[in-house]
C-alpha positions, -999 to 999 in steps of 0.1 A, spaced: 112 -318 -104 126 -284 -85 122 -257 -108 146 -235 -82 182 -244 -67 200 -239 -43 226 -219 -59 198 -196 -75 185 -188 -40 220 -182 -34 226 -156 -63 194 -140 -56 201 -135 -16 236 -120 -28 220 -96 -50 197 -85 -22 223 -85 5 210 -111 26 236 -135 48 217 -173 45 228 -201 58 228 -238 41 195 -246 59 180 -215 48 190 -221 14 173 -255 9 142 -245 26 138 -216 8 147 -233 -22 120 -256 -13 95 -230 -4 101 -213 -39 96 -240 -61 64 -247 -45 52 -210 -47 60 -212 -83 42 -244 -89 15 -231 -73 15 -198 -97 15 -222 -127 -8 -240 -116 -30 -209 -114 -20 -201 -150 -33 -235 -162 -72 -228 -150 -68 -190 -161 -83 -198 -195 -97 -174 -222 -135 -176 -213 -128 -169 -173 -125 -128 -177 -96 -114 -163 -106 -96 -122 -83 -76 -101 -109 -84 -74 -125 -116 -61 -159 -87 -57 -173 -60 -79 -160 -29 -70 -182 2 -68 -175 41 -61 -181 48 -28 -174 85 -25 -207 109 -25 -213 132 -57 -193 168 -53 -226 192 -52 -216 228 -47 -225 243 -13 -225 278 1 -187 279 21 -191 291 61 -184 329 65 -157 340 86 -177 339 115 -195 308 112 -159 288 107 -147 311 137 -173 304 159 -162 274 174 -118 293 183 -108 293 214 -92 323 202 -97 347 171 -81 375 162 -86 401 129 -106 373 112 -79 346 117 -80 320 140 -52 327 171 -25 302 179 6 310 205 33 320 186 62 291 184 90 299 165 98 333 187 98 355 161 83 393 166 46 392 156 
C-alpha cells in the first residue's frame, strides 16, 4: 500500500519550487514510498537492547595533546623571507597606497 501520492509529491515540489512533470511525479512518488518503507523498516530492528551509534565504528580523538613549546624568535620565523624588513616579513605593496 503507497504511503506517498502523487498529489503529495506534487504539494511538496510546489513548496520547493520545482516544475515536475506527470512521469516525474509517479516515479518519485514511487521512489518515496519505498525510501520510507525502507526507514520503517529500520525502525522495526532498532530495538531497546541494540544501543543507539552515530557511527557504524568507534570513534577516537585523533588530534595530538597541546604541550607548550618555546615560539620561534623573530629571526628564526624570518629566516626562511625572501624579503624582511624592520622585523616584518616584506610583501610588494598592492593597494597603491603611500607606505
Amino acid at each position: 500500500m503507497s504511503t506517498i501520492s502523487r498529489e503529495e509529491v506534487a504539494r511538496l515540489a510546489g513548496l520547493a519550487r520545482i516544475d515536475l512533470t506527470d512521469s516525474e511525479l509517479t516515479r518519485l512518488a514511487g521512489e518515496l514510498d519505498v525510501i520510507v518503507e525502507s526507514v520503517a523498516r529500520v525502525g522495526e530492528v532498532a530495538t531497546d537492547d541494540v544501543p543507539a551509534t552515530s557511527h557504524p565504528i568507534p570513534m577516537t580523538n585523533v588530534f595530538r595533546d597541546d604541550v607548550v613549546e618555546t615560539p620561534l624568535t623573530v629571526e628564526e620565523a624570518l629566516s626562511g623571507a625572501p624579503e624582511a624588513l624592520e622585523g616584518r616579513f616584506a610583501v610588494p605593496q598592492i593597494l597603491g597606497e603611500e607606505a
